[in-house]
N, C-alpha and C positions, 0 to 999 in steps of 0.2 A: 213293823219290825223294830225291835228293841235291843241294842248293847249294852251290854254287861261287862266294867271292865272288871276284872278280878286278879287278883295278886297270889301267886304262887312262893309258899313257905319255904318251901324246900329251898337250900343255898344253892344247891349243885344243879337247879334247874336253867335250861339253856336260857328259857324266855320267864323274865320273873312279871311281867304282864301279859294278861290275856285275855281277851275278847269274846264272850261268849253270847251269838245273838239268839232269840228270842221271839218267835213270833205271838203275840199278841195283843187284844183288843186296849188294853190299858197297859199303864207302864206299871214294869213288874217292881214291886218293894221286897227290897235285901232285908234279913232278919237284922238288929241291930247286935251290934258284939258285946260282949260277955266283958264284963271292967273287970274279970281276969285273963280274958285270954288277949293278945295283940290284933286276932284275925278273927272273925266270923264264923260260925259254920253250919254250910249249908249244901244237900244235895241239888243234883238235877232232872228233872223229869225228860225221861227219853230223846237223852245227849248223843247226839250223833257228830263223826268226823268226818270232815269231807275234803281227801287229798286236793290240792289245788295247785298248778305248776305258776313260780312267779316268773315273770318276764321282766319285770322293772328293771335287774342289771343286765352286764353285759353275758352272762352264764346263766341260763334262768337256774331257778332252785323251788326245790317241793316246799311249799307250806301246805298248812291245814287251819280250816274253816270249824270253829266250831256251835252247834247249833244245838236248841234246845225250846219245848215245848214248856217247860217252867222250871221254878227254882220251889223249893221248898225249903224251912227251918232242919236242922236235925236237932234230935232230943240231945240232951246232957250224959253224957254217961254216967250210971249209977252210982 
């Protein structure tokens, strides 16, 4: 199992990192970024969410787990 930390562009996002794990055999390699853009990009192969209730405070609260079987480059837009 493999973490993937990833960073979220958008301003107005709650959590601007994120965790994205990964099962498999090798460790997976991120496309390299583009020396015009700031961020990378890349899809993910059959990204799944999975509600999870935290307990660590004194009120637990919903996070989410997220999982994935790979990453792949995406093309340039035309």
């Amino acid at each position: 199992m493999w973490a993937v930390r990833v960073m979220d562009a958008d301003p107005t996002a709650r959590t601007a990192e994120l965790k994205v794990k990964i099962a498999a055999e090798v460790a997976p390699v991120p496309p390299t970024r583009s020396r015009v853009r700031r961020f990378g990009r890349w899809s993910w192969t059959r990204l799944q969410i999975h509600p999870v209730v935290g307990l660590q405070r004194s009120r637990p609260r919903v996070m989410f787990a997220l999982r994935a079987s790979g990453m792949r480059r995406v093309a340039a837009a035309g």
